[in-house]
C-alpha positions as CSV (number, residue, x, y, z in Angstrom):
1,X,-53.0,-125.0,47.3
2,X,-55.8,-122.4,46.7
3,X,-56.9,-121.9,43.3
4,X,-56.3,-118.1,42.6
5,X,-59.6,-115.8,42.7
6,X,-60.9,-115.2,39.3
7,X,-60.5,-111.5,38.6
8,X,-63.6,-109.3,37.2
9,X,-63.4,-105.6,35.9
10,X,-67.0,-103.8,35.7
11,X,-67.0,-100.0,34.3
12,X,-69.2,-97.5,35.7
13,X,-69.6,-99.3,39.1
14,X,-70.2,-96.1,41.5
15,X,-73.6,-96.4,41.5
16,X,-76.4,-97.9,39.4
17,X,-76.4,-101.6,38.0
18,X,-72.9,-101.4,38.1
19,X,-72.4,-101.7,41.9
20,X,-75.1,-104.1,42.1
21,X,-73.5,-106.1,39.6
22,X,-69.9,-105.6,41.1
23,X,-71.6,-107.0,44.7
24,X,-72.9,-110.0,42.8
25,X,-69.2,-110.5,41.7
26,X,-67.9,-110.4,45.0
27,X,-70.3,-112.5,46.8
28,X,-69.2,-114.9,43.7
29,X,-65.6,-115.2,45.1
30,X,-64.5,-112.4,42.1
31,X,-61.8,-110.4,43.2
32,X,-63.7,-107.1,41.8
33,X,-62.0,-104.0,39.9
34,X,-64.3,-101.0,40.0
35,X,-64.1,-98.2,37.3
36,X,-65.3,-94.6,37.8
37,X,-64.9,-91.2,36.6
38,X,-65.0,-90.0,40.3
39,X,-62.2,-91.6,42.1
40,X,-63.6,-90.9,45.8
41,X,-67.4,-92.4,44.8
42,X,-65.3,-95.4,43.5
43,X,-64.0,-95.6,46.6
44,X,-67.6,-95.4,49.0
45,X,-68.6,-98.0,45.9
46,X,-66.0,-100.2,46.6
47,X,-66.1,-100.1,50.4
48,X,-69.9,-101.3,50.3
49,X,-69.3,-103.8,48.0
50,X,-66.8,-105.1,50.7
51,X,-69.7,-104.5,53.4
52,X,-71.7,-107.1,51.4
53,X,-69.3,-109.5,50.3
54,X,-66.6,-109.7,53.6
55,X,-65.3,-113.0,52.6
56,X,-64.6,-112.1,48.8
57,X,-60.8,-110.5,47.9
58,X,-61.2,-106.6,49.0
59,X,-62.4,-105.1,45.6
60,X,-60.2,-102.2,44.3
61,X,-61.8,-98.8,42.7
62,X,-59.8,-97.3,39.3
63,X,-60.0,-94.0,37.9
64,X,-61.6,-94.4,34.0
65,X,-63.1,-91.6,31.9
66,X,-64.0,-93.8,28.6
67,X,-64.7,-90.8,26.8
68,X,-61.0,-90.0,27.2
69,X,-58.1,-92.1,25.5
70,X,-55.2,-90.9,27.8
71,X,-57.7,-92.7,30.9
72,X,-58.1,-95.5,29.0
73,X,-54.5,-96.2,27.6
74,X,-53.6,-95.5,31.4
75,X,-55.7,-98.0,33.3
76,X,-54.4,-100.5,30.5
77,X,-50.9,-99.8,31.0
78,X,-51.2,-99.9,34.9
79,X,-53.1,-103.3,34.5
80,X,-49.6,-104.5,33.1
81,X,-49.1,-108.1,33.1
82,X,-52.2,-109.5,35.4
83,X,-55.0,-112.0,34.3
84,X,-58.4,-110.9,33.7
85,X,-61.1,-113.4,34.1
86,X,-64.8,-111.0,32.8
87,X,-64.7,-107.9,31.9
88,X,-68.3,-106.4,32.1
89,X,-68.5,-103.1,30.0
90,X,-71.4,-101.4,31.6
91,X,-70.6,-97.9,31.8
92,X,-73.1,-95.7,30.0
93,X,-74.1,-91.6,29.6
94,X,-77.3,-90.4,27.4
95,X,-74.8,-87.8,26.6
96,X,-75.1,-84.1,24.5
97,X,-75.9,-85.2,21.0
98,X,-73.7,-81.6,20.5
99,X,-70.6,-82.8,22.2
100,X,-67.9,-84.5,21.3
101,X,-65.5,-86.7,22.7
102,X,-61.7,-86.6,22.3
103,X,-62.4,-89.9,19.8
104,X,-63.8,-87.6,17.6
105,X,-67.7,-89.1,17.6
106,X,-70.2,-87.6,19.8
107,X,-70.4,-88.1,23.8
108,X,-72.9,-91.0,23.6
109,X,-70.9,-93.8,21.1
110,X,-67.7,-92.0,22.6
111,X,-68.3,-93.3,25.8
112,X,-70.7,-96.3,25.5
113,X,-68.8,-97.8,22.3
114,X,-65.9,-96.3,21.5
115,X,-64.2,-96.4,24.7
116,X,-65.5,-100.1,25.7
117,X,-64.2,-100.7,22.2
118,X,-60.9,-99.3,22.9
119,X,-61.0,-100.9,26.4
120,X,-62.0,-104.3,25.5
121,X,-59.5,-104.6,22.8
122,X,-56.5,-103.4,24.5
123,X,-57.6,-105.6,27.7
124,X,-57.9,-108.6,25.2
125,X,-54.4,-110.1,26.0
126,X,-55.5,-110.1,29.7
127,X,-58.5,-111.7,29.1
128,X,-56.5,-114.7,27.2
129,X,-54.0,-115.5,30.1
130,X,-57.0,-117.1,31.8
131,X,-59.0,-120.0,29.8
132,X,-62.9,-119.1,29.2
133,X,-62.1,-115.2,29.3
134,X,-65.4,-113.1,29.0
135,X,-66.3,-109.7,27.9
136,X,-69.9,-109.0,28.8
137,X,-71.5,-106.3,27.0
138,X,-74.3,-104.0,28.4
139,X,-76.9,-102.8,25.8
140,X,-79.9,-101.7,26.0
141,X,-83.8,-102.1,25.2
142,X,-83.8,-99.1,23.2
143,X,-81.4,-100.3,20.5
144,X,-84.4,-101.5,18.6
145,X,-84.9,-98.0,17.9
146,X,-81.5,-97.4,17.3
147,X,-79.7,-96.5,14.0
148,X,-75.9,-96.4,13.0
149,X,-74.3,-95.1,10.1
150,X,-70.5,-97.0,10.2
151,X,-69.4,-94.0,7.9
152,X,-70.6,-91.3,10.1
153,X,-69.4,-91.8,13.5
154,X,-66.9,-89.1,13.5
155,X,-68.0,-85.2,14.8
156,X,-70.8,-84.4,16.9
157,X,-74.3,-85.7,16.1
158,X,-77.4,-83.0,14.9
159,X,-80.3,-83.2,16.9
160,X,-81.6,-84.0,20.2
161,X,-79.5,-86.9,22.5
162,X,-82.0,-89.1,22.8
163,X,-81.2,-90.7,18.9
164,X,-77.2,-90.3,19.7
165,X,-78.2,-92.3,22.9
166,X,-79.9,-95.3,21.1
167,X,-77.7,-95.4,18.4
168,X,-74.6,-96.3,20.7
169,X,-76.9,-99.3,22.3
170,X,-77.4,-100.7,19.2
171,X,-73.3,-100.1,18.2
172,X,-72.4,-102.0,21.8
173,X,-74.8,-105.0,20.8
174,X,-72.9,-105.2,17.0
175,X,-69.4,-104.8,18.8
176,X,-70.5,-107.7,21.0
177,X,-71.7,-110.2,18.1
178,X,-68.9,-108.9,16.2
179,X,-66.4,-109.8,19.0
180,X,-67.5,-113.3,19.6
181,X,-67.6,-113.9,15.9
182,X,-63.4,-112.6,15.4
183,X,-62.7,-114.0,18.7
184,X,-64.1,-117.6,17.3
185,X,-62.9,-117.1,14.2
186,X,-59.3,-116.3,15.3
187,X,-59.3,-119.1,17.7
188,X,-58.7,-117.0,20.9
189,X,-60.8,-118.7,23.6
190,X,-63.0,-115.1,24.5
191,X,-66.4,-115.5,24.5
192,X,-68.2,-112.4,23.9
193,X,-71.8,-111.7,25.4
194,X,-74.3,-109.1,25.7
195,X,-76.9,-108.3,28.2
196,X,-79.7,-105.0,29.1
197,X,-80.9,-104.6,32.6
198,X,-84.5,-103.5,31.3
199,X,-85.9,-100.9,33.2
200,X,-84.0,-100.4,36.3
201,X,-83.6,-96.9,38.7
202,X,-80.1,-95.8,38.4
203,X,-78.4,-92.7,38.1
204,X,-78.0,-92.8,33.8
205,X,-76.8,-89.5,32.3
206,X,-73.7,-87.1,33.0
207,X,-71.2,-85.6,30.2
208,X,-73.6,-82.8,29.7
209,X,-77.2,-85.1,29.3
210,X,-79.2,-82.0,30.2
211,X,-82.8,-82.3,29.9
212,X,-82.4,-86.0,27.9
213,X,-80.5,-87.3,30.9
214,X,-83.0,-85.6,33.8
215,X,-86.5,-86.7,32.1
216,X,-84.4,-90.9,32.1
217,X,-83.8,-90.4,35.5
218,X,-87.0,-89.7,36.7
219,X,-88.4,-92.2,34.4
220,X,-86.4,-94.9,35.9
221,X,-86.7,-93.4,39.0
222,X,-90.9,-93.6,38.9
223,X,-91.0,-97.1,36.8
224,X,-87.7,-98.5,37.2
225,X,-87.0,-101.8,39.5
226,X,-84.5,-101.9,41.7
227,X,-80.7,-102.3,40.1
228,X,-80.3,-105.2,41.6
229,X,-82.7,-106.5,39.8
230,X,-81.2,-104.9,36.8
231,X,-78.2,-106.7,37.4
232,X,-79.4,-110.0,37.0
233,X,-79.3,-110.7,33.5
234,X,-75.8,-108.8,33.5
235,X,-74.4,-111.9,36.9
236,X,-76.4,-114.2,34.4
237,X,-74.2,-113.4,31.5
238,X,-71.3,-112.8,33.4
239,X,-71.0,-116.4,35.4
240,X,-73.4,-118.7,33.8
241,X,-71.4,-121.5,31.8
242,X,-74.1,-122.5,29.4
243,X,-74.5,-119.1,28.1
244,X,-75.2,-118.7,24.3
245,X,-71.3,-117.2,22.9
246,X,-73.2,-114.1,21.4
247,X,-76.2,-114.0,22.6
248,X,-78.5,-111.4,24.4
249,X,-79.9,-111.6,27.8
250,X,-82.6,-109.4,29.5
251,X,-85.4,-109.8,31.5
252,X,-88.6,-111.9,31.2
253,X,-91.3,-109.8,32.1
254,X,-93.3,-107.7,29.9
255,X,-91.4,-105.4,27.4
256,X,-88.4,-106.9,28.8
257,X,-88.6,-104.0,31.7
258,X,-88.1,-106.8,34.9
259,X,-88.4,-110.0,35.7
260,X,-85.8,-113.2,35.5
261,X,-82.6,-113.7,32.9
262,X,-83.7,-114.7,29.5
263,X,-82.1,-115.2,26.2
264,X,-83.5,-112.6,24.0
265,X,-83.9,-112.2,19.8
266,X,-82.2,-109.2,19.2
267,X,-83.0,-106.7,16.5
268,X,-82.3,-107.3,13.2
269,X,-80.8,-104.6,12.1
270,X,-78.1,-105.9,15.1
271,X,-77.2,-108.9,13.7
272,X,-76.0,-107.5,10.1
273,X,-73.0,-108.8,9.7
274,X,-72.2,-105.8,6.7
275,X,-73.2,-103.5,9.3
276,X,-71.1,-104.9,12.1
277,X,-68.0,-105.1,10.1
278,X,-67.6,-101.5,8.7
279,X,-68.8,-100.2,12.6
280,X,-66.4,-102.4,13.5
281,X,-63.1,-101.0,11.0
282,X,-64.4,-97.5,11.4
283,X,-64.0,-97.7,15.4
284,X,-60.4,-99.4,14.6
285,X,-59.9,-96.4,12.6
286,X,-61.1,-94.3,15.4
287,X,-59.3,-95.5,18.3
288,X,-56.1,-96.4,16.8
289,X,-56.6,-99.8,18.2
290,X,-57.2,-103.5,16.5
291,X,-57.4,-107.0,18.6
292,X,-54.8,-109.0,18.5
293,X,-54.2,-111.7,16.7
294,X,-52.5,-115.1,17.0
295,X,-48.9,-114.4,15.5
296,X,-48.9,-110.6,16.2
């Protein structure tokens, strides 16, 4: 009898290191779930993912604004009572530091935390009907510069978006270490794992970016590498069975910009456990949603 195919859900795979990293997938043997906010791009996404990977399940493009609750409560409740193998939260916007998302924190952590946060969470009973479930995590190099205020993530952010931008990277690395360490702690079998792409070309910005998102994409555009090579710490993280629970992997190369999958030292200010625990409560707070517990 033929072992089912393990099943994989990757946000934000239209375009960018997110199709490259749903293609990896499929040429895996993952049955693929694509997210997008544009259903018909999901779709072109999904079909070339197919080109590449003929022999894989057909992967299957969802609708999924993260900024939006109703979106993400939807896709949960559609997802019903199926098995989830790896989720790979990769999804990101720079953002309006002015805006606001309907979580009440500004566009940036809205959609690059808050609604993986919600997302993860509510898929976590999924991700325990298969043994070795895996949230993977996508961060960024800039959350070295990053700073988060736990107590201050409601309303929209002062300033420019670039700050709002880093400050969310550095919040997606602290949910990740702070996942693996309630997951372990808890007994629940998820391993929880970050990864950054480095410096790759893809089409980073949307929910109003303006000039923040326009001058990224022609930086990654003129110095980026290609997002297949962005993908590969992300398909490192995602399949590799020796991975560090935890841990951060990016590139080798200089700066961490390119090169081959490494296990990285992350920021200290990313590994506060303080820090991670009252981000942690104040996005419960935010989202109205908690991971479940044995018993519950």
């Amino acid at each position: 009898m033929t072992a089912p195919a393990r099943v994989a859900l990757v946000t934000g795979a239209s375009s960018g290191i997110g199709l490259a990293t749903a293609e990896g997938l499929a040429t895996a043997g993952y049955r693929v779930l694509m997210t997008s906010r544009d259903v018909e791009r999901g779709r072109h996404a999904a079909a070339r993912v197919r080109a590449a990977a003929p022999a894989a399940p057909p992967p299957v493009a969802l609708a999924l604004d993260l900024g939006d609750p109703a979106s993400v409560h939807a896709l949960v409740a559609a997802w019903g009572d199926g098995p989830l193998d790896l989720l790979v939260a990769n999804a990101g916007v720079v953002g309006g530091a002015r805006g606001a998302t309907a979580w009440g924190a500004d566009v940036a952590m809205g959609v690059n935390h808050l609604g993986h946060f919600a997302l993860t969470l509510l898929l976590a009973p999924a991700l325990l009907r298969r043994p070795g479930g895996r949230v993977v995590t996508v961060t960024s190099v800039v959350h070295r510069r990053g700073r988060v205020d736990p107590e201050r993530l409601a309303g929209p952010r002062r300033g420019r978006a670039w700050p709002a931008y880093r400050a969310s990277k550095l919040a997606n690395l602290l949910f990740a270490v702070e996942l693996e360490r309630r997951c372990a702690a808890a007994g629940l079998g998820i391993v929880s794992v970050a990864a950054h792409p480095g410096l790759a070309s893809t089409g980073l910005g949307g929910h109003g970016a303006g000039p923040a998102g326009w001058g990224l994409a022609l930086l990654l555009r003129l110095r980026g590498q290609t997002p297949a090579g962005g993908a590969r710490p992300l398909l490192h993280a995602a399949t590799d069975p020796d991975v560090l629970p935890g841990g951060l992997y990016g590139p080798d190369g200089p700066g961490a910009r390119a090169g081959a999958p490494r296990l990285e030292v992350p920021a200290s200010r990313a590994l506060d456990p303080d820090v991670a625990r009252r981000l942690w409560e104040a996005s419960e707070a935010m989202t109205g949603v908690a991971l479940p517990l044995p018993g519950d």
